[in-house]
C-alpha positions as CSV (number, residue, x, y, z in Angstrom):
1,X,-51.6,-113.6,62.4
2,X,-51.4,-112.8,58.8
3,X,-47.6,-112.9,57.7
4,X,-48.3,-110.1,55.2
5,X,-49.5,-107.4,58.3
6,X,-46.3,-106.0,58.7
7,X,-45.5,-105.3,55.5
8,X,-49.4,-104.0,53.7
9,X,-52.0,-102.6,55.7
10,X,-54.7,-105.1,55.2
11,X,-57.3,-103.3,57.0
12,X,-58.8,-102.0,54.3
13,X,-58.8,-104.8,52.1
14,X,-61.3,-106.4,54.5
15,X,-64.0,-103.8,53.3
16,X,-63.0,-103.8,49.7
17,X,-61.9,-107.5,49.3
18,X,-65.5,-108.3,48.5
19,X,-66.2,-106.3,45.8
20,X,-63.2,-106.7,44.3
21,X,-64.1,-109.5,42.0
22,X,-67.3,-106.9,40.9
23,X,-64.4,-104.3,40.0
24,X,-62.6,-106.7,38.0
25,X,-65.6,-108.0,36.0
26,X,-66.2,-104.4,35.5
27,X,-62.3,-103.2,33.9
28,X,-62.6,-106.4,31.9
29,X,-65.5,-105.3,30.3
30,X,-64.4,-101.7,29.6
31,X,-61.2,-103.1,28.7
32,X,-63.0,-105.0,25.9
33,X,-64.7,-101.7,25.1
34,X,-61.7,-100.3,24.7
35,X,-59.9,-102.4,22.9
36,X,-63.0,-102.0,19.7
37,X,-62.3,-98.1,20.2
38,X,-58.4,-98.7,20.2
39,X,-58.7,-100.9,16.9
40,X,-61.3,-98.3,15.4
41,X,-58.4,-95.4,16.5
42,X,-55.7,-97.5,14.9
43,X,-57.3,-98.2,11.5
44,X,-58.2,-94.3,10.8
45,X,-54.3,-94.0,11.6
46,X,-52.8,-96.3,9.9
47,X,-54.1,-94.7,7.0
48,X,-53.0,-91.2,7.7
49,X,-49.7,-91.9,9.4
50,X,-46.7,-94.3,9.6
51,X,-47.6,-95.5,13.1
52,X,-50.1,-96.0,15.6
53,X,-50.5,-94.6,18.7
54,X,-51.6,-96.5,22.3
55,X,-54.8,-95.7,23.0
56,X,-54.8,-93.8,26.6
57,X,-58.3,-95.5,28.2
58,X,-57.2,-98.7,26.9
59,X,-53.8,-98.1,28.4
60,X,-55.8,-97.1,31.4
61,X,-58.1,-100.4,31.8
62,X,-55.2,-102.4,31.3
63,X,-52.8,-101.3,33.9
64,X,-56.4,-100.9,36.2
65,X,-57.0,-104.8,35.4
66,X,-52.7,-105.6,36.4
67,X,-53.6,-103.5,39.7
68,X,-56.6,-104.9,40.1
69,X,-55.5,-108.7,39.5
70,X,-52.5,-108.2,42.1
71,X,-54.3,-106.8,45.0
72,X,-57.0,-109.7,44.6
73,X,-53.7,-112.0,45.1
74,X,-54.2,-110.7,48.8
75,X,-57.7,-111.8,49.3
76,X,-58.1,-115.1,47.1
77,X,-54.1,-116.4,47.0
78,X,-54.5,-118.8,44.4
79,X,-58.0,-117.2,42.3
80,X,-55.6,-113.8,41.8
81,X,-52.4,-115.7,41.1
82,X,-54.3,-117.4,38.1
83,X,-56.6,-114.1,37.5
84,X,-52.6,-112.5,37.2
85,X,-51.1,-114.9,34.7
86,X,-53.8,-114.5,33.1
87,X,-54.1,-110.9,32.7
88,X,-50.0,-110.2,32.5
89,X,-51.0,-112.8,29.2
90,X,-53.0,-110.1,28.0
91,X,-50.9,-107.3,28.7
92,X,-47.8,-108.8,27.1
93,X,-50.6,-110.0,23.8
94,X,-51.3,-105.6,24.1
95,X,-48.2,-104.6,23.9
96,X,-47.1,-107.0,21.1
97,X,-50.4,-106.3,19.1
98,X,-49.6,-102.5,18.9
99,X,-46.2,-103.5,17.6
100,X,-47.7,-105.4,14.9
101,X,-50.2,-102.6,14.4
102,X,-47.3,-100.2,14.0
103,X,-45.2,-102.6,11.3
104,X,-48.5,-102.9,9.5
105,X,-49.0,-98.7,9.6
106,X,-45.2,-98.4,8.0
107,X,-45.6,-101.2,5.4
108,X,-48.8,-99.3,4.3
109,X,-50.4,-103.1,4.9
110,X,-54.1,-103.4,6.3
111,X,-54.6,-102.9,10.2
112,X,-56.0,-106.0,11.4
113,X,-57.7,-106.6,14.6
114,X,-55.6,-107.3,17.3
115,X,-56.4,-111.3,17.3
116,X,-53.9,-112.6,20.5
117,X,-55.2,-109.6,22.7
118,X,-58.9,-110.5,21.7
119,X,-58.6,-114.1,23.1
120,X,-56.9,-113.3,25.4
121,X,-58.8,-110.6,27.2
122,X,-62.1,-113.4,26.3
123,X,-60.4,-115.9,28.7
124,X,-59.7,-113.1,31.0
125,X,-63.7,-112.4,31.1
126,X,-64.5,-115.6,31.3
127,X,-62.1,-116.1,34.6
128,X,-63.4,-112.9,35.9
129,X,-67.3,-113.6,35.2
130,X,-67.0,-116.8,36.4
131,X,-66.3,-115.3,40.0
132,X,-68.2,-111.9,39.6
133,X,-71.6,-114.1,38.7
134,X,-71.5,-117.0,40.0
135,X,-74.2,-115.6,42.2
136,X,-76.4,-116.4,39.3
137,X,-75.7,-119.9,39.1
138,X,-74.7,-121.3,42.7
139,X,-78.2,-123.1,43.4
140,X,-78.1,-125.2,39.3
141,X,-74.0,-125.7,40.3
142,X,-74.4,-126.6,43.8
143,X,-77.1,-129.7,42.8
144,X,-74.5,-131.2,40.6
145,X,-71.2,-130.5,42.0
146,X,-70.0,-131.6,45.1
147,X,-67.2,-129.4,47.1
């Protein structure tokens, strides 16, 4: 008995749990996507406006990849808690970035890229791939590491 099956129908997860870590290692990706077209967004307004503006899809792919992260915690327990930290990280680096972005726009300073979020979001993709394709590297990983 599952202590959680009273409280979220799990049901469904048993279908989707699988893919999840495919859907994840897809957001990140767009989310990196995103990102480039946020930054590009932000430049061309810093230098017609006082502020910046968030950029919706990349608000979208972020809140996706908090979603996403937290209903993993149901399937993989300890995989989604550090996929979680990991991708609050990220959020948090967001939010801050496009504050900076914004102080940068009203001191008529250069936009630069959004460094924290960058790395961030790289170690997020590297957490995520790591679990999405490991497909690709279980029979090299398997002859030298013992579980």
């Amino acid at each position: 008995m599952d202590p959680l099956q009273f409280l979220v129908p799990l049901g469904w997860l048993s279908a989707a749990g699988p893919a999840l870590p495919y859907a994840i290692f897809v957001m990140t990706v767009a989310n990196l996507a995103t990102r480039h077209l946020a930054h590009r967004r932000h430049v061309e307004q810093g230098q017609d406006a006082d502020s910046v503006e968030a950029y919706t899809p990349h608000v979208f792919t972020n809140v996706g990849l908090v979603l996403l992260s937290f209903v993993f915690i149901l399937t993989a327990p300890v995989r989604g808690t550090i996929l979680s930290v990991l991708v609050l990280a990220m959020f948090i680096a967001d939010f801050f970035e496009l504050e900076a972005r914004n102080v940068e726009a009203r001191n008529d300073m250069e936009i630069e890229a959004p460094k924290s979020s960058i790395a961030a979001s790289l170690v997020v993709l590297i957490w995520s791939s790591y679990f999405a394709l490991f497909f690709l590297v279980e029979g090299f990983w398997n002859q030298f590491v013992v579980a």
